[in-house]
C-alpha positions in Angstrom: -8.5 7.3 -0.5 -6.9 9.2 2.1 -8.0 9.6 5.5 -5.9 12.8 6.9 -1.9 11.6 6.7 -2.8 7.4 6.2 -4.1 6.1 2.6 -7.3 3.9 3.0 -7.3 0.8 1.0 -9.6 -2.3 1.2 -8.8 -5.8 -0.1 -10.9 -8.6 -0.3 -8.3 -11.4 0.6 -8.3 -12.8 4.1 -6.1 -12.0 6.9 -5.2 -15.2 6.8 -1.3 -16.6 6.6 -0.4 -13.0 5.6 -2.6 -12.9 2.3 -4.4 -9.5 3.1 -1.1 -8.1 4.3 0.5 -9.5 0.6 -2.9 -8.3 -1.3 -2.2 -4.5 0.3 1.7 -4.2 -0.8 0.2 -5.7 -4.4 -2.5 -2.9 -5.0 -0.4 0.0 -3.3 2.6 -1.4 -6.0 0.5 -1.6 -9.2 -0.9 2.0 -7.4 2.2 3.6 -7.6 3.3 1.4 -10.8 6.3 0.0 -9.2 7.4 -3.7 -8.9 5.5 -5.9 -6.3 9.0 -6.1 -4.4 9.4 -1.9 -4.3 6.2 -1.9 -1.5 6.6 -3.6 1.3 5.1 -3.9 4.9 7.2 -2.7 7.9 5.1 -2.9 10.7 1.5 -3.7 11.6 1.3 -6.8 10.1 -1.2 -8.4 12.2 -3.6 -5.0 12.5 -5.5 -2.9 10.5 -3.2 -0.2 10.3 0.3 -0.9 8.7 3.1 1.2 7.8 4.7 0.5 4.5 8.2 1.1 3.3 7.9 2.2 -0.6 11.6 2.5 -2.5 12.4 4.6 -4.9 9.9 7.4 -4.7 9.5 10.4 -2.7 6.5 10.7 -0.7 5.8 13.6 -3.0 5.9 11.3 -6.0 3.8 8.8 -3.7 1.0 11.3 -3.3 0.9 12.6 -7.3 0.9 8.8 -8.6 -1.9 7.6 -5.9 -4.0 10.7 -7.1 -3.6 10.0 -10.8 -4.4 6.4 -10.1 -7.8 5.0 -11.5 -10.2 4.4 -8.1 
């Protein structure tokens, strides 16, 4: 859910040879109900908190698909 301007997500893979950072792009894309290639990570990679490039949505359309999305 969100946490002020940053979406919380959890994911049980492990930050291990970039599987946690591959498991959040995954569930933010079937989120948002985009291909796994329109969500990617930009920067954080190694930390808990990452910033995600996401194409062809606005961050309007970001914020109406995440709150129709199952929880």
């Amino acid at each position: 859910g969100w946490l002020g301007d940053a979406l919380k997500v959890r994911v049980s893979a492990p930050p291990e040879r970039g599987r946690a950072n591959a498991a959040v792009e995954e569930l933010v894309a079937v989120a948002l109900g985009l291909p796994r290639d329109g969500v990617r990570i930009v920067a954080g990679f190694g930390s808990s908190r990452k910033i995600l490039e996401i194409s062809g949505l606005s961050e309007a359309e970001v914020r109406q698909r995440l709150a129709q999305a199952p929880p």
